[in-house]
VOLUMRO-578461 format. One record per residue (C-alpha): residue number from 1; residue in one letter; x negated, y, z negated. Coordinates in nm, 4 decimals. Last residue first. Layout:
N
<zavex><num>NUM</num><residuo>a</residuo><u>X</u><v>Y</v><w>Z</w></zavex>
...
***
This chain:
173
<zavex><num>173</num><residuo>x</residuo><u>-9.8364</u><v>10.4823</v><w>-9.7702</w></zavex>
<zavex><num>172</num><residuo>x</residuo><u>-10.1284</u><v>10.2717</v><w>-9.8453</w></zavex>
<zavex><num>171</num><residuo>x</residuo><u>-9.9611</u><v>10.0178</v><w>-10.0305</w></zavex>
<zavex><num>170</num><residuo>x</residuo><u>-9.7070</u><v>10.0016</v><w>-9.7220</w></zavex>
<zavex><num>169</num><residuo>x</residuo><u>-9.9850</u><v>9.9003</v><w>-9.5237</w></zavex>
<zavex><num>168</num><residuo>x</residuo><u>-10.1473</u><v>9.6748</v><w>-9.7108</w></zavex>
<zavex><num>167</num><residuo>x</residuo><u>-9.8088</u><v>9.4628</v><w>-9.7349</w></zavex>
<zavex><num>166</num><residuo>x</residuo><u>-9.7528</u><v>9.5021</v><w>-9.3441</w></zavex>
<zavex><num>165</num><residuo>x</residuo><u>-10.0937</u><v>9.3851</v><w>-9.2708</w></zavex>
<zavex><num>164</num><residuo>x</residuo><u>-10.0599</u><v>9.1003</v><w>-9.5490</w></zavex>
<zavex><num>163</num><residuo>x</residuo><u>-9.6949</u><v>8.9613</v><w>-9.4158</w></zavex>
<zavex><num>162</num><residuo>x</residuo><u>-9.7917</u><v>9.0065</v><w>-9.1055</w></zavex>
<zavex><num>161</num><residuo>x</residuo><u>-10.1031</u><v>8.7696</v><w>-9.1526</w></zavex>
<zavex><num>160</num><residuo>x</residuo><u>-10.4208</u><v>8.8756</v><w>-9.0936</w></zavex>
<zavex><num>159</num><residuo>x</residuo><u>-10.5204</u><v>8.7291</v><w>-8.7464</w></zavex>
<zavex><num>158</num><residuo>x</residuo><u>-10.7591</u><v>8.4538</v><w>-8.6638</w></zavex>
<zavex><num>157</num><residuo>x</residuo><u>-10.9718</u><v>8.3210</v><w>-8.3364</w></zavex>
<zavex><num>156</num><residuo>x</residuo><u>-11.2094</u><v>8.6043</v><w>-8.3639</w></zavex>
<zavex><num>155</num><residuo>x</residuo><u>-11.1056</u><v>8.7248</v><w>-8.0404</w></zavex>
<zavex><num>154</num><residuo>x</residuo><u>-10.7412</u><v>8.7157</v><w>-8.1458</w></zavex>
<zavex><num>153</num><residuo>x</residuo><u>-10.4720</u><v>8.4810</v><w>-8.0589</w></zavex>
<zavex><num>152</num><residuo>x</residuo><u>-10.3899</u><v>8.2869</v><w>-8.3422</w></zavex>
<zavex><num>151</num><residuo>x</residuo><u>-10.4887</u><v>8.1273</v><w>-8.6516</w></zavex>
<zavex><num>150</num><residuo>x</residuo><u>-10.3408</u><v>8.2507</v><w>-8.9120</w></zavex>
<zavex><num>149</num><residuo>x</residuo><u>-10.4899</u><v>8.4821</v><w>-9.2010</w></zavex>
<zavex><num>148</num><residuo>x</residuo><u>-10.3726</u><v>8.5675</v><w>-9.5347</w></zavex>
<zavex><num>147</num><residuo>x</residuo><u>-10.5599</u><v>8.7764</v><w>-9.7715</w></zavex>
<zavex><num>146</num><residuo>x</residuo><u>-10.6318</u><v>8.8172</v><w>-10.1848</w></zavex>
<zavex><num>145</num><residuo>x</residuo><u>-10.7572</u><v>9.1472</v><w>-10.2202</w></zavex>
<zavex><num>144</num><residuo>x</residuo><u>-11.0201</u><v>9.2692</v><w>-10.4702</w></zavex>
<zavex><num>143</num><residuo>x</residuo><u>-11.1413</u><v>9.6616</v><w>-10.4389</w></zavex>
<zavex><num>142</num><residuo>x</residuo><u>-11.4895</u><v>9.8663</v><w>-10.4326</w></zavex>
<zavex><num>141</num><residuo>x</residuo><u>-11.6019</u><v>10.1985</v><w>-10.4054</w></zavex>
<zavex><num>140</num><residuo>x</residuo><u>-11.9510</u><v>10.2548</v><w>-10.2958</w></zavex>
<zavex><num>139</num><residuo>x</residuo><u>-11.8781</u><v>10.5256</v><w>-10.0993</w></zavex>
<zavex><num>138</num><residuo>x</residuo><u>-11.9678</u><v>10.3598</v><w>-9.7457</w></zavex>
<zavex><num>137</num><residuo>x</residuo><u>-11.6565</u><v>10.1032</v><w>-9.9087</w></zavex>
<zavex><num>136</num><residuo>x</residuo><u>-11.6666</u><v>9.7894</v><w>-10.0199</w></zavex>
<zavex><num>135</num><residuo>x</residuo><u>-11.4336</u><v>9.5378</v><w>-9.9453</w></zavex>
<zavex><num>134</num><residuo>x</residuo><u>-11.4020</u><v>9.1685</v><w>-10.1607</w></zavex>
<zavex><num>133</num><residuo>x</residuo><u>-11.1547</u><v>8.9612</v><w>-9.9647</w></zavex>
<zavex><num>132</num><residuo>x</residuo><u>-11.0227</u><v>8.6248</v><w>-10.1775</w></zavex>
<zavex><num>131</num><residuo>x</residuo><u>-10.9313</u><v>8.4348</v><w>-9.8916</w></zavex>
<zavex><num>130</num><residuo>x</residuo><u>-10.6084</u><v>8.2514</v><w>-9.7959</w></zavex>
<zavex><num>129</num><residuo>x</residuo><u>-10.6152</u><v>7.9951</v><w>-9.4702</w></zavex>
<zavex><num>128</num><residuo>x</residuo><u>-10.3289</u><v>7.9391</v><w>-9.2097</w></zavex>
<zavex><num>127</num><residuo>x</residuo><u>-10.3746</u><v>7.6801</v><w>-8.9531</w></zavex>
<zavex><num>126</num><residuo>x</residuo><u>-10.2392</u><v>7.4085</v><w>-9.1094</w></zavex>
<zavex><num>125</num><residuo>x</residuo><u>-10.4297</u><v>7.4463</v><w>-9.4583</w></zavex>
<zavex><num>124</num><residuo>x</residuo><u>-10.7245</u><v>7.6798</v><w>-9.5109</w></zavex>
<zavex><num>123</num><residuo>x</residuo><u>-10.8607</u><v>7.7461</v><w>-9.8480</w></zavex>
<zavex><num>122</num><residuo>x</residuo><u>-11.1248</u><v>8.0602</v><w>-9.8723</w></zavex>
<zavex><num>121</num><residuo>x</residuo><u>-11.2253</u><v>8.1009</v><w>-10.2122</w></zavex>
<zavex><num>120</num><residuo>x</residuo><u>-11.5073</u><v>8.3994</v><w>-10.0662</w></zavex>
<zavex><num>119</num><residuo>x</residuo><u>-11.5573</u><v>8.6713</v><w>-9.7996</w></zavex>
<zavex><num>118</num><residuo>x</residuo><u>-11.7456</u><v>8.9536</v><w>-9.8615</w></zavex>
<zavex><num>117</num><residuo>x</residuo><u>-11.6913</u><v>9.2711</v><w>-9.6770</w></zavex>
<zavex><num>116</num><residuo>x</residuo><u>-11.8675</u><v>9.5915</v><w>-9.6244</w></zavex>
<zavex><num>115</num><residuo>x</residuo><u>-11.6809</u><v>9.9094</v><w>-9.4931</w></zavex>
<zavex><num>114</num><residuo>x</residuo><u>-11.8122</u><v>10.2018</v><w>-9.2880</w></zavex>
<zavex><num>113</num><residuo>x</residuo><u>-11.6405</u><v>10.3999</v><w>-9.3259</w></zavex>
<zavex><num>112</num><residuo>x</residuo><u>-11.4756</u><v>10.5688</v><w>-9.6825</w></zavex>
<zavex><num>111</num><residuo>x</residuo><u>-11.6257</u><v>10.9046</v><w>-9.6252</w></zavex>
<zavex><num>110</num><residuo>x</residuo><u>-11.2990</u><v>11.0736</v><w>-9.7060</w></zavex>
<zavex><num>109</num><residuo>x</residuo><u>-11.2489</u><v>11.1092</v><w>-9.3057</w></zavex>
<zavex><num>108</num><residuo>x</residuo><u>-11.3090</u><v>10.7958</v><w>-9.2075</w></zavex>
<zavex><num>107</num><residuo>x</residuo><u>-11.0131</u><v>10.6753</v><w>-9.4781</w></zavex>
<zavex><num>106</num><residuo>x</residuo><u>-10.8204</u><v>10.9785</v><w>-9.3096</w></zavex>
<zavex><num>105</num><residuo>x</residuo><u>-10.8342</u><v>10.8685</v><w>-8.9737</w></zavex>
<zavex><num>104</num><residuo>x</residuo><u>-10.7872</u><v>10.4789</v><w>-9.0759</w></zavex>
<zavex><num>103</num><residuo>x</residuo><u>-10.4844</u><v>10.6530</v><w>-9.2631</w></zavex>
<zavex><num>102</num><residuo>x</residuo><u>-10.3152</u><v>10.8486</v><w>-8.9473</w></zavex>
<zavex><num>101</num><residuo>x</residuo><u>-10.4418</u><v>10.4972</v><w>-8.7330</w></zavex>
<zavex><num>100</num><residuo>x</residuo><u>-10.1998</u><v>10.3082</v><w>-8.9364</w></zavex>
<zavex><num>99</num><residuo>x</residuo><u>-9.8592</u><v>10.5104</v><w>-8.9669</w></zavex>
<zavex><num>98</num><residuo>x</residuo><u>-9.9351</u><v>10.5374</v><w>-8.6004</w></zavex>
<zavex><num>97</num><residuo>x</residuo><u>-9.9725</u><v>10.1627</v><w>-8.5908</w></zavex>
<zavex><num>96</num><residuo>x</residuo><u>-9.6634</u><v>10.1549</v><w>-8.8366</w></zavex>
<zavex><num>95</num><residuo>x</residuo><u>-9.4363</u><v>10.3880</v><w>-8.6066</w></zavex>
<zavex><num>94</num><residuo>x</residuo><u>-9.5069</u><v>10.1640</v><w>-8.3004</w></zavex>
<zavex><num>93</num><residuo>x</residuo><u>-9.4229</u><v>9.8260</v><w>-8.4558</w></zavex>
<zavex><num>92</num><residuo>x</residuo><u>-9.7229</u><v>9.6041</v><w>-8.5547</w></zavex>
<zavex><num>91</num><residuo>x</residuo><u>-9.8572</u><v>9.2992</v><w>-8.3538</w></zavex>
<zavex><num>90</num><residuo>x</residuo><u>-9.7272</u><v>8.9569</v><w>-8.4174</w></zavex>
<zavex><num>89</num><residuo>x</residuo><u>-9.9970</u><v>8.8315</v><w>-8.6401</w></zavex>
<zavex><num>88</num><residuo>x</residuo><u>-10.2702</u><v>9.1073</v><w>-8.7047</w></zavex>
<zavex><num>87</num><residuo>x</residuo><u>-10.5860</u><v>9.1263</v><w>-8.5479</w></zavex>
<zavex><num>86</num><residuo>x</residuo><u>-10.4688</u><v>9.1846</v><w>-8.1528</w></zavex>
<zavex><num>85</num><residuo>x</residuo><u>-10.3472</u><v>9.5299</v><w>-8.2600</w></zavex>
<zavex><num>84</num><residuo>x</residuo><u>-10.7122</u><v>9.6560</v><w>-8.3289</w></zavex>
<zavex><num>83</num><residuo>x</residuo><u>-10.8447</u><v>9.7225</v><w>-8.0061</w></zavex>
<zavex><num>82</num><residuo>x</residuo><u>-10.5165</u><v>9.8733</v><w>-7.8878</w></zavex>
<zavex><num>81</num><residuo>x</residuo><u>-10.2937</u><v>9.7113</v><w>-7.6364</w></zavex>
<zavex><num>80</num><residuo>x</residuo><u>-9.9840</u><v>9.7953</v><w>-7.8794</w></zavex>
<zavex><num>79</num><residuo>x</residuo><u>-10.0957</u><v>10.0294</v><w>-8.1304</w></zavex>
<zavex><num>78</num><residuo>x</residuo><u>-10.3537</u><v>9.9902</v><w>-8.4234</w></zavex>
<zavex><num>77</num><residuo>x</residuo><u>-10.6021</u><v>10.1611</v><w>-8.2392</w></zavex>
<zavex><num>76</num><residuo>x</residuo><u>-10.9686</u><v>10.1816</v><w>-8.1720</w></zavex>
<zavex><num>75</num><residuo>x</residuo><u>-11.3263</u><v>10.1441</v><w>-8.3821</w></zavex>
<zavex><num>74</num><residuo>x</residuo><u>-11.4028</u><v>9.9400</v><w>-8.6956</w></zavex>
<zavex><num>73</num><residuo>x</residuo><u>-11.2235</u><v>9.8257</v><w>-8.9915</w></zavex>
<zavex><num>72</num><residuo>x</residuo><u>-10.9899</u><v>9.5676</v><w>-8.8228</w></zavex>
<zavex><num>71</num><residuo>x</residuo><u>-11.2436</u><v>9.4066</v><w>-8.6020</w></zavex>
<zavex><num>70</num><residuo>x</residuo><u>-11.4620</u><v>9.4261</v><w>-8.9348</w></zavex>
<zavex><num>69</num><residuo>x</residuo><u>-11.1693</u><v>9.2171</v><w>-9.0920</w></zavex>
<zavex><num>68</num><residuo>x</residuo><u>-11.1522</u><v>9.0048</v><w>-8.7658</w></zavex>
<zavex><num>67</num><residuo>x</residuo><u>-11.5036</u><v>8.9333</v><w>-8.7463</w></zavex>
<zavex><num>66</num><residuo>x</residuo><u>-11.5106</u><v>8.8606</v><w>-9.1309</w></zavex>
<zavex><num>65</num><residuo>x</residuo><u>-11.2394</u><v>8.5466</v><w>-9.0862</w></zavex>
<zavex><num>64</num><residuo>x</residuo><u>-11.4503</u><v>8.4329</v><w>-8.7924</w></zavex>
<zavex><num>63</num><residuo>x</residuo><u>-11.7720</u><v>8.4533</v><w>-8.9719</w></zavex>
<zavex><num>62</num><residuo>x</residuo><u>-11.6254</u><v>8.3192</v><w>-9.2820</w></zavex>
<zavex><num>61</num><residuo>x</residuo><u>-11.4421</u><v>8.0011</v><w>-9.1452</w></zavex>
<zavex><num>60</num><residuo>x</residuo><u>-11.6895</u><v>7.7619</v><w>-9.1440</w></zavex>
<zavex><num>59</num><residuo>x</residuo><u>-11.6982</u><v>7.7905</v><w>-9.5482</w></zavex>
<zavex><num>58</num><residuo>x</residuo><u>-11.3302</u><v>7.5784</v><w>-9.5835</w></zavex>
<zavex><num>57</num><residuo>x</residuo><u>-11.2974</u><v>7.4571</v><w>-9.9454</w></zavex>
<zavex><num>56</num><residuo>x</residuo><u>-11.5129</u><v>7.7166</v><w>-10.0996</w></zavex>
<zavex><num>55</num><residuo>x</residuo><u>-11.7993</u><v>7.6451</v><w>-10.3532</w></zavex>
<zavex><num>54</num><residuo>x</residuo><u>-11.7457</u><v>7.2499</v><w>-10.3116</w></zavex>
<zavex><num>53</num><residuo>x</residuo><u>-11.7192</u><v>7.0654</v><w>-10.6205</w></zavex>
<zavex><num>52</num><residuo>x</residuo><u>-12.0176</u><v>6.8536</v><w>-10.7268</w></zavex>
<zavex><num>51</num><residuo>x</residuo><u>-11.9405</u><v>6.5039</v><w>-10.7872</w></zavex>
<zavex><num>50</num><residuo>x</residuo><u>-12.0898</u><v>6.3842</v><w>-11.1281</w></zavex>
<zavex><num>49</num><residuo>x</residuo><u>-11.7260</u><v>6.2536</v><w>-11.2506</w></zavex>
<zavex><num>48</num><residuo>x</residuo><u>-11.6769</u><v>6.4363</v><w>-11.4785</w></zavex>
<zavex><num>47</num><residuo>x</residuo><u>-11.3625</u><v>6.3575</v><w>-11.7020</w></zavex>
<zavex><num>46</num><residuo>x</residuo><u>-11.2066</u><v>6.6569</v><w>-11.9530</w></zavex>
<zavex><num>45</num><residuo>x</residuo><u>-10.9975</u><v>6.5325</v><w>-12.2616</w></zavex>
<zavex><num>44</num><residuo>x</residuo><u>-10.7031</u><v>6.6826</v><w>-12.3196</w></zavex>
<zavex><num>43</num><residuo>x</residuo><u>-10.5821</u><v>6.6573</v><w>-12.6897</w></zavex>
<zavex><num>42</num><residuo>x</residuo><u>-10.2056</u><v>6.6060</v><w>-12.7271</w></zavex>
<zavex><num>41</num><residuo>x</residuo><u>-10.0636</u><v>6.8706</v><w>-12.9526</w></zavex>
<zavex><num>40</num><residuo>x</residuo><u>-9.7953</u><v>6.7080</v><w>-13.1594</w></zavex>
<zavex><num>39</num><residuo>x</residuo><u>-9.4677</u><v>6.7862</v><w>-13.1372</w></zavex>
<zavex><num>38</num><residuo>x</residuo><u>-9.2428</u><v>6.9869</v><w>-13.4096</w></zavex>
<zavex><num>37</num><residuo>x</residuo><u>-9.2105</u><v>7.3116</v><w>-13.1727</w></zavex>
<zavex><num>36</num><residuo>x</residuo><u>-9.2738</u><v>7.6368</v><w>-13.3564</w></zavex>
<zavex><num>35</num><residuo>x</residuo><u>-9.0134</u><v>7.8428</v><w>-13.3834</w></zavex>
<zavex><num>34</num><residuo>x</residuo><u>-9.0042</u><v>8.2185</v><w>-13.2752</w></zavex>
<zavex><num>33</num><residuo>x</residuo><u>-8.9445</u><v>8.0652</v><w>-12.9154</w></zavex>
<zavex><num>32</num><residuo>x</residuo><u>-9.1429</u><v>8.2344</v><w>-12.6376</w></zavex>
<zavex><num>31</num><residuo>x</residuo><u>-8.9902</u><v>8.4373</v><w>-12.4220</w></zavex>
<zavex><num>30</num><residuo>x</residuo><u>-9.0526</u><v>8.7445</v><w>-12.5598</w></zavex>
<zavex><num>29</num><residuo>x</residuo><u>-9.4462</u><v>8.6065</v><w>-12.5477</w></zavex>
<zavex><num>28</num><residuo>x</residuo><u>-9.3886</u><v>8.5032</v><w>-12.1813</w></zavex>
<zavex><num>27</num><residuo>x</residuo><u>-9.2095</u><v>8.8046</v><w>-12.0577</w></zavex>
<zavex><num>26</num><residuo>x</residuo><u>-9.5210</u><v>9.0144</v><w>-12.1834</w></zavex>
<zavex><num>25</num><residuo>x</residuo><u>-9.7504</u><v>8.7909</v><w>-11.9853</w></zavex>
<zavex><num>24</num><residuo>x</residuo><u>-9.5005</u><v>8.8269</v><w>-11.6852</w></zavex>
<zavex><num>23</num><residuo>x</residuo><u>-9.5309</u><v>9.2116</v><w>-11.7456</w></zavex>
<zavex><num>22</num><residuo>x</residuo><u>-9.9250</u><v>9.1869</v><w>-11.7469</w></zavex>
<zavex><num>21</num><residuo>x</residuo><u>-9.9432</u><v>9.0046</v><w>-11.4353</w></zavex>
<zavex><num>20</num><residuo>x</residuo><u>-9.6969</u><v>9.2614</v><w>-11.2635</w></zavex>
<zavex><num>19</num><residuo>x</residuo><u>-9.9370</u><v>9.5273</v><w>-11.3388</w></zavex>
<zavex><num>18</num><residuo>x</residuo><u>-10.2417</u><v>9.3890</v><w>-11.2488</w></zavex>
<zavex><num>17</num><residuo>x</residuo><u>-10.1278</u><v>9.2801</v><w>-10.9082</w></zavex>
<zavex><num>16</num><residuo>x</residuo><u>-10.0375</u><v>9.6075</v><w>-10.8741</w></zavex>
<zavex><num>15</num><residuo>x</residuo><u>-10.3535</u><v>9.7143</v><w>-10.9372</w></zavex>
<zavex><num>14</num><residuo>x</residuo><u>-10.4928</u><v>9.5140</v><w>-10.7393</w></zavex>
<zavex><num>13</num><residuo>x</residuo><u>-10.2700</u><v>9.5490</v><w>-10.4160</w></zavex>
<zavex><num>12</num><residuo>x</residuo><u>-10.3299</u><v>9.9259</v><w>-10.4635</w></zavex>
<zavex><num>11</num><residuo>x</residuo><u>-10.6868</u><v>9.8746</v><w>-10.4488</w></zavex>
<zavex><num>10</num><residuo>x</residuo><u>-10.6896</u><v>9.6256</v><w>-10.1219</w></zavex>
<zavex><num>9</num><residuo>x</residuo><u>-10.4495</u><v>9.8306</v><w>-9.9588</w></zavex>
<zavex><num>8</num><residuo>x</residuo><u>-10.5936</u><v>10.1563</v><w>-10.0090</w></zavex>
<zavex><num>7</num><residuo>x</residuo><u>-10.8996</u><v>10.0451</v><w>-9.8724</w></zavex>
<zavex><num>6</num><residuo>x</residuo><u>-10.6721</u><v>9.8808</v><w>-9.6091</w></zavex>
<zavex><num>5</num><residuo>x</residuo><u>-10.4764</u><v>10.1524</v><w>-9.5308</w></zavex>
<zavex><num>4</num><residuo>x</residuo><u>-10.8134</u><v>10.3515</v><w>-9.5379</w></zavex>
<zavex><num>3</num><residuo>x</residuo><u>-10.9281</u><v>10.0899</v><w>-9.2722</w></zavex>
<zavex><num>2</num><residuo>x</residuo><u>-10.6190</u><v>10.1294</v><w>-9.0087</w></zavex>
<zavex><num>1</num><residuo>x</residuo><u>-10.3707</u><v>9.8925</v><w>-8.9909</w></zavex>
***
């Protein structure tokens, strides 16, 4: 994956993410019975309980979750034995790391490197954790991303997830 794929990614993801959550809130109001139902609302009342909720539920894993993005973003390949390939769960085939490094090398090219990240929401469960990725771009562009990452054999200790490299990938295409 190469860091305009994932600039790409991350703004492609959005906007589709945009556009599918505005077709399922169109699917809802067709959906929705012309009728209105005969039962009476039940008022919700909210409980505090003076315990302060935690801002993310697993912090310790920034750093390592941000080495591996910036292990993605920065120098080397995509392909097998490459700097980058040990970053994403499972490796990627030969014709996607090329696919890859052709867009890192024309992210760097369009001014897009380096790229800042921020890290937040992460929620970690069995060894796989989900992160809200916030990447900004030399630019000053910006993009949203929610991310997978497993734990696995990287030097960070986590990988993006295949499903996410190969999903930013395509998005970049």
């Amino acid at each position: 994956m190469t860091l305009k794929t994932f600039v790409t990614g991350f703004v492609a993801g959005t906007a589709a993410d945009a556009v599918i959550g505005g077709a399922a809130a169109g699917v809802t109001l067709i959906a929705s019975p012309a009728v209105p139902h005969s039962t009476p609302a039940v008022a919700v009342q909210p409980v505090v309980w003076g315990i302060p909720l935690p801002q993310d539920a697993a912090p310790q894993l920034e750093p390592a979750l941000l080495q591996t993005l910036y292990g993605l973003a920065g120098a080397g390949s995509f392909a097998p034995g490459g700097a980058k390939a040990g970053y994403i769960q499972g490796r990627i085939g030969r014709v996607e790391a090329i696919t890859a490094d052709r867009a890192y090398n024309n992210a760097a090219a369009k001014g897009y490197f380096p790229l800042s990240f921020d890290v937040r929401d992460i929620d970690e469960t069995n060894g796989i954790a989900t992160a809200t990725v916030i990447a900004t771009a030399a630019n000053g562009a910006s993009a949203t991303q929610t991310i997978q990452f497993v734990a696995g054999p990287s030097p960070s200790g986590w990988q993006l997830s295949q499903g996410s490299a190969l999903a930013l990938l395509t998005a970049a295409s």
